[in-house]
N, CA and C of each residue as an Amber inpcrd file, in Angstrom:
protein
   351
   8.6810000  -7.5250000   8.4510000   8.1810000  -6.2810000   8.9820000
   8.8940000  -5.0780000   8.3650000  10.1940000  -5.2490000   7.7550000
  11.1760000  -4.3530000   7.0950000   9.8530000  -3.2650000   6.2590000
   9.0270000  -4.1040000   5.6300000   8.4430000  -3.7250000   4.3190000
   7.3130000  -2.7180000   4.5760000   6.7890000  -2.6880000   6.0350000
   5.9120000  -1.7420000   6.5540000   7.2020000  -0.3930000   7.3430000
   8.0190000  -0.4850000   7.4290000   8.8950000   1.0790000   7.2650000
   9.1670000   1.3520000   5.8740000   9.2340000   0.7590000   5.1870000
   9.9070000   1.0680000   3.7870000   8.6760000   1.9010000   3.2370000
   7.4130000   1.1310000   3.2710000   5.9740000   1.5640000   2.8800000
   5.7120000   3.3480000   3.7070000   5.9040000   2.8940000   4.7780000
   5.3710000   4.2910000   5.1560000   6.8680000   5.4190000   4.5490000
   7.8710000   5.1470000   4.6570000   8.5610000   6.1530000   4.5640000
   8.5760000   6.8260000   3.1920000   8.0130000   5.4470000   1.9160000
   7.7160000   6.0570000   0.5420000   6.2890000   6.8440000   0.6860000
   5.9390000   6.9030000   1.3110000   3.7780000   7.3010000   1.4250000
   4.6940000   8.7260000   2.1650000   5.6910000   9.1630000   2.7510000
   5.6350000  10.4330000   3.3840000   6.4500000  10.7620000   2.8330000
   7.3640000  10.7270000   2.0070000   8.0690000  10.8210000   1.1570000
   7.3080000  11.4610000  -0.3670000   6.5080000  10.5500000  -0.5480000
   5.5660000  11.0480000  -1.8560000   4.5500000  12.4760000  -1.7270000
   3.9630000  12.1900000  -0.1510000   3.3760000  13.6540000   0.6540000
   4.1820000  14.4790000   0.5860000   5.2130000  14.3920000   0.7720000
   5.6950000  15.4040000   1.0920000   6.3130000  16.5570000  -0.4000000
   6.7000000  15.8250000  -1.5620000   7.0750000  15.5580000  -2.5350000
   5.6530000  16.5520000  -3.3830000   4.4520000  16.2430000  -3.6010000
   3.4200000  16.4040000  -3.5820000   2.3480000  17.6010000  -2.9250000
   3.3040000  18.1000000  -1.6040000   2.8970000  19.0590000  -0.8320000
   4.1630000  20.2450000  -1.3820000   5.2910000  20.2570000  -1.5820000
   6.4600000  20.8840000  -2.1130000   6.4490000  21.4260000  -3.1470000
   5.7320000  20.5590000  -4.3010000   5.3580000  20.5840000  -5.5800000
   4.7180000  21.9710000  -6.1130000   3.2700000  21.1980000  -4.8320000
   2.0780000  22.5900000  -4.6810000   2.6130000  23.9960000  -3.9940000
   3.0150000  23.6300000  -2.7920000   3.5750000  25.0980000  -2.9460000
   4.7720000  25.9480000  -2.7070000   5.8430000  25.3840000  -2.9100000
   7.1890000  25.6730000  -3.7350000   7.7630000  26.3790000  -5.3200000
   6.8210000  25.1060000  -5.6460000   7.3540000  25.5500000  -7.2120000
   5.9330000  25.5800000  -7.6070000   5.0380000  26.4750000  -7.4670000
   3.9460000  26.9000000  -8.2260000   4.1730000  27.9580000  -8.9000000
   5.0740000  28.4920000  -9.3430000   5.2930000  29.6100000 -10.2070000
   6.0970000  28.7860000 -10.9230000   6.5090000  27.5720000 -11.2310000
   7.1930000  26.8990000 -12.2880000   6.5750000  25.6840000 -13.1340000
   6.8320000  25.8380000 -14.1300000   6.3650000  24.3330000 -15.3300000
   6.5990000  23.5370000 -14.6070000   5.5030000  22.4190000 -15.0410000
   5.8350000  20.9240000 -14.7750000   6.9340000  20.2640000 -15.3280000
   7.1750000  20.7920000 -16.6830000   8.7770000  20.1130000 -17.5140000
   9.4210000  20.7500000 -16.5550000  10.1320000  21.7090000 -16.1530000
  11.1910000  22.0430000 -15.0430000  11.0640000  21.4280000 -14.2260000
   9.6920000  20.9840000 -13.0800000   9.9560000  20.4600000 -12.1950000
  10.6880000  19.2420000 -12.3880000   9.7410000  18.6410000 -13.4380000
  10.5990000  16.5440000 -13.8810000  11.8100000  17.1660000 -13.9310000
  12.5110000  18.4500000 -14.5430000  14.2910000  18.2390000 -14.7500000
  14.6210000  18.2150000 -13.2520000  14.1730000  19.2870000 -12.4620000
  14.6070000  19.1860000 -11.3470000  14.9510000  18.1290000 -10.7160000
  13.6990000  17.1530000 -10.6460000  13.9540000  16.0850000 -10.0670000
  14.4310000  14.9280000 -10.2510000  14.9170000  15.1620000 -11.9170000
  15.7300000  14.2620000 -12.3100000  17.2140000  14.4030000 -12.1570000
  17.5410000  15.9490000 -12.5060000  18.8590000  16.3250000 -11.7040000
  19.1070000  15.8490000 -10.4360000  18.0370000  16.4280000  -9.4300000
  18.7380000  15.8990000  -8.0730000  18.6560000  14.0740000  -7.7130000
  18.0520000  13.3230000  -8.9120000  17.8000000  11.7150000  -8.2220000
  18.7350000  11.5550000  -9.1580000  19.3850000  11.3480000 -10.2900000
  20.3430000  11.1690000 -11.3460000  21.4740000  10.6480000 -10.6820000
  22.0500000  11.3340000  -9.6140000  23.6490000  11.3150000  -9.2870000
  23.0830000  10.4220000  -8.1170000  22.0840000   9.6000000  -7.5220000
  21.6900000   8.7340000  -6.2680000  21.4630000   7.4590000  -6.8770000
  20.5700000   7.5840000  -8.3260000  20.4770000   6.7930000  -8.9950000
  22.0160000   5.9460000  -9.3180000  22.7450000   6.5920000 -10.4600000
  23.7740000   5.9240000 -10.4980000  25.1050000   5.6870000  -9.6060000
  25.0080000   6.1460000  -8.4500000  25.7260000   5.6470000  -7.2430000
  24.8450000   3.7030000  -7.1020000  23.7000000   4.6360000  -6.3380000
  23.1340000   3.2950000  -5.7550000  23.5700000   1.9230000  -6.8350000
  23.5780000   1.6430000  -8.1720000  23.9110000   1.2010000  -9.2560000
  25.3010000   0.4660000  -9.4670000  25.8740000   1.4250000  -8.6280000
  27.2530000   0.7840000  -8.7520000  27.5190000  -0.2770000  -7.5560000
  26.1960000  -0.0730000  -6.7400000  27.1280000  -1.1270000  -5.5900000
  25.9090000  -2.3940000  -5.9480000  24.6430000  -2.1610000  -6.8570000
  23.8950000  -3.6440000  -7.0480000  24.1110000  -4.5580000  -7.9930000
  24.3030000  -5.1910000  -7.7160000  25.0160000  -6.3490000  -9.3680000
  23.8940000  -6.7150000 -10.0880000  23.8610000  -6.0790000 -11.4140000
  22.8600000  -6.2310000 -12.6400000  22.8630000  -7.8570000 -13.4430000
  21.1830000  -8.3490000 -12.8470000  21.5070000  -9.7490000 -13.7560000
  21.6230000  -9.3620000 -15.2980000  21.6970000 -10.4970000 -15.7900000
  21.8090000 -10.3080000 -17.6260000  20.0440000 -10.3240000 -18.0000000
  19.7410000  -9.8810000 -18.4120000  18.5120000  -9.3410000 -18.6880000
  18.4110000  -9.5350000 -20.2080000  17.1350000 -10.3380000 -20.9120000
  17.1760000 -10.5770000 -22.5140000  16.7910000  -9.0950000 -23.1790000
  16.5840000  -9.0840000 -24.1540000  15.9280000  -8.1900000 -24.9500000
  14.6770000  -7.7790000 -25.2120000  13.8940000  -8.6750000 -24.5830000
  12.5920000  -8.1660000 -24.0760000  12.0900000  -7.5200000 -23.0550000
  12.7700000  -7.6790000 -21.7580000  13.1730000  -6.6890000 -20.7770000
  13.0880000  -5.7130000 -21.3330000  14.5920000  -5.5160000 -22.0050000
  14.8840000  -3.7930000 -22.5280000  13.9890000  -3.1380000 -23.7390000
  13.2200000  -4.1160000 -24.1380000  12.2160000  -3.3380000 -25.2150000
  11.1500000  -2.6940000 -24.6980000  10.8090000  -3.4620000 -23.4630000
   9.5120000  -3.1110000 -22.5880000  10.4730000  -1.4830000 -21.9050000
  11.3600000  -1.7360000 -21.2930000  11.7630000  -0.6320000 -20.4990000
  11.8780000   0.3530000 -21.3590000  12.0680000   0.5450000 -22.6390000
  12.7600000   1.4700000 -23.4720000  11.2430000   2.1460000 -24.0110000
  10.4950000   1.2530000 -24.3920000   8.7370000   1.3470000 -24.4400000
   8.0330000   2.4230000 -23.2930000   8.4800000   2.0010000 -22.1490000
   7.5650000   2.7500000 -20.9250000   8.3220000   3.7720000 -20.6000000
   9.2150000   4.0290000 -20.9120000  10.2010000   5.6160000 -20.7700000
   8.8110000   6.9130000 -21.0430000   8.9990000   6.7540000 -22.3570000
   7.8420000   7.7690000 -22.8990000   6.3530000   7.9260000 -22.2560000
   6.1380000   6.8130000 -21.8390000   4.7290000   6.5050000 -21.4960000
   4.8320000   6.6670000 -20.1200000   5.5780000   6.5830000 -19.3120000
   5.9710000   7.0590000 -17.5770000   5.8230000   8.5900000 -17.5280000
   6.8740000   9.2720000 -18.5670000   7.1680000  10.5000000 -18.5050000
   6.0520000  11.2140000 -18.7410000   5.3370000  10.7150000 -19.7750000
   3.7710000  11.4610000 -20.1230000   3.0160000  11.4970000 -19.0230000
   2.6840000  10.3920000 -18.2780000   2.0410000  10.1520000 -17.0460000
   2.5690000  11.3130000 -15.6410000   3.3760000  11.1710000 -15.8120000
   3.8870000  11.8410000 -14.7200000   4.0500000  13.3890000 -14.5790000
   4.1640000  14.0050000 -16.1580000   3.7770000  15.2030000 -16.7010000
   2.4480000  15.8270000 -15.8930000   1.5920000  14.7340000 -16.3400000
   0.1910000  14.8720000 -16.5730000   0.0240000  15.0420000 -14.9940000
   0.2580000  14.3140000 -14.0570000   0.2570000  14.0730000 -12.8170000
   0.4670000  15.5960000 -12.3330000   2.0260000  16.3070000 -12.6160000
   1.9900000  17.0550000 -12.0600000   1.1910000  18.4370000 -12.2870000
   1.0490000  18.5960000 -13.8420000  -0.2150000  19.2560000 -14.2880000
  -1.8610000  19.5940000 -13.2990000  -1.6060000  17.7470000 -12.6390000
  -2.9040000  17.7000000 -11.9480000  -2.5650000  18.0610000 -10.4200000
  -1.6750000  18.1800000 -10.2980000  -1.1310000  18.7810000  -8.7370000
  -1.0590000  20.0810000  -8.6210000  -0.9970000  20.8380000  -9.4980000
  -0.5620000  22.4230000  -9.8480000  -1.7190000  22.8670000 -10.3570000
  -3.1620000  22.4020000 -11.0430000  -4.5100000  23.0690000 -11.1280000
  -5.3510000  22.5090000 -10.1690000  -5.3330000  21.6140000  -9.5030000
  -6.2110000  21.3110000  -8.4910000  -5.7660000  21.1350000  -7.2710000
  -6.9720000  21.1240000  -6.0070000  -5.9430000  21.4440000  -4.9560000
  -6.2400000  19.6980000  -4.3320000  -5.1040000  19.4150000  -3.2730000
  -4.1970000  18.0520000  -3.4520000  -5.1030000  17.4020000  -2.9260000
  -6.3890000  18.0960000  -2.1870000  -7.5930000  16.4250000  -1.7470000
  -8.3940000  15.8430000  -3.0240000  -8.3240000  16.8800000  -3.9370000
  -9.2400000  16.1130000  -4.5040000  -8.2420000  15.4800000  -5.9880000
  -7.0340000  15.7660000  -6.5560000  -6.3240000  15.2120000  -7.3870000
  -5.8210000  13.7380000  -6.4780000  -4.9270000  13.9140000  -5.6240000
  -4.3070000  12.9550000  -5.1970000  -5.0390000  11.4640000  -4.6940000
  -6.3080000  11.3770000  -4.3330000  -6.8340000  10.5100000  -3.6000000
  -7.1220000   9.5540000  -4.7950000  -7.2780000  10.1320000  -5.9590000
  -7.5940000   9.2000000  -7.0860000  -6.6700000   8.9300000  -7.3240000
  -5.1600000   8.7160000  -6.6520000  -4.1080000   7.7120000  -6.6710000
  -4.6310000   6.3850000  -5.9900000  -5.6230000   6.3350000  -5.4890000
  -5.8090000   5.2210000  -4.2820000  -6.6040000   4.1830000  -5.1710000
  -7.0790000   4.4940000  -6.4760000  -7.6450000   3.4200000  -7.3210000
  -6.8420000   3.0030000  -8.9080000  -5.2170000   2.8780000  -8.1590000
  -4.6760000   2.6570000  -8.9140000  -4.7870000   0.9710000  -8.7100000
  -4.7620000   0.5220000  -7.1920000  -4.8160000  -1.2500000  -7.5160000
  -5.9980000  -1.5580000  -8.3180000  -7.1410000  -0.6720000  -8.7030000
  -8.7720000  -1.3650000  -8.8400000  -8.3350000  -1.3010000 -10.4460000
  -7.4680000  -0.3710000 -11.2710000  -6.7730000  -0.0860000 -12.7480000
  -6.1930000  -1.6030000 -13.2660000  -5.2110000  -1.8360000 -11.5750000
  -4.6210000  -2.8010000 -12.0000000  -4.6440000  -4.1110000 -12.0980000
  -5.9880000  -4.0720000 -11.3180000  -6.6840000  -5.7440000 -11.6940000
  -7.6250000  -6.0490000 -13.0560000  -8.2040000  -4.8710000 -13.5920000
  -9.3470000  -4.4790000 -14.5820000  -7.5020000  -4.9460000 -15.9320000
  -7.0410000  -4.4120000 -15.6000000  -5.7460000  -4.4670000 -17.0550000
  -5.1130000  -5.5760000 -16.9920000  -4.8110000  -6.1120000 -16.0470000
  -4.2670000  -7.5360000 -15.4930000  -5.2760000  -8.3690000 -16.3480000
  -6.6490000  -8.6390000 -16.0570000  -7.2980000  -9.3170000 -16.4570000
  -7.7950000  -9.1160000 -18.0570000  -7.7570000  -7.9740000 -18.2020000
  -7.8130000  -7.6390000 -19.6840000  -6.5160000  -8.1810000 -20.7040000
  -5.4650000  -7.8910000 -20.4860000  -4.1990000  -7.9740000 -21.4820000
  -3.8790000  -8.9360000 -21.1600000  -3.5140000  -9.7440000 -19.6320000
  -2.7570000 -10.9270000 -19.3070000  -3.7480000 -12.3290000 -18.7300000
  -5.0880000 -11.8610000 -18.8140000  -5.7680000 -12.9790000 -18.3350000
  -5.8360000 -13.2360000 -16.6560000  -5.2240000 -12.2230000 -16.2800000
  -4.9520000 -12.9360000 -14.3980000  -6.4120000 -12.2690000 -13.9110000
  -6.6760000 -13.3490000 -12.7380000  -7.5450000 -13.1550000 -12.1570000
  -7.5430000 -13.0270000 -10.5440000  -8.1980000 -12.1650000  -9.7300000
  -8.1660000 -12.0550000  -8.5540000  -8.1150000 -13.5550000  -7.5630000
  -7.6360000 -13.3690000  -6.8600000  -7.8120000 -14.9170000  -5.8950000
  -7.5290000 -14.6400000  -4.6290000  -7.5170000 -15.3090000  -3.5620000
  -7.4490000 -15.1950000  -1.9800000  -6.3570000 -14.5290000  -1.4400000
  -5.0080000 -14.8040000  -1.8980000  -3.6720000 -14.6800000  -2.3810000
  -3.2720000 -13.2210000  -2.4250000
């Protein structure tokens, strides 16, 4: 049951994040905002880090991670681009067909297929 507080507190967390965005920093770039918010998660990030013990991880791991850096950051650019010209009912809700993305690509690149499960 842990996993339905965790869920809602990231879903009001992201609202809220999303509602702040729009009208807080609407007189600022989207590149400022990502620094912003990389400044203030940076120093939580590498705390939290120090107390989880990192398995050994091969080199394919880190090629993929080092790969999706660029390709996150673009996304997320773009995201906030789409939070700051449109207003948040009609950008945000087309977050909600991100699982329908991720079965169409699943099945495209890796072969998986939907099941009961």
């Amino acid at each position: 049951m842990q996993w339905f507080f965790l869920s809602l507190i990231t879903a009001i967390s992201v609202a809220v994040r999303d509602v702040s965005v729009k009208a807080l920093f609407e007189d600022q770039h989207p590149l400022e905002i990502v620094a912003l918010e990389l400044f203030w998660s940076l120093p939580l990030l590498v705390a939290g880090c120090l107390f989880v013990p990192v398995p050994h991880l091969d080199s394919a791991f880190w090629w993929a991670f080092i790969l999706s850096i660029p390709l996150n950051l673009v996304a997320y650019i773009l995201y906030l681009y789409a939070i700051k010209l449109s207003p948040l009912t009609l950008s945000v809700p087309f977050l909600a067909f991100t699982p329908v993305f991720m079965i169409l690509t699943g099945a495209f690149i890796l072969g998986e297929t939907v099941n009961l499960w």
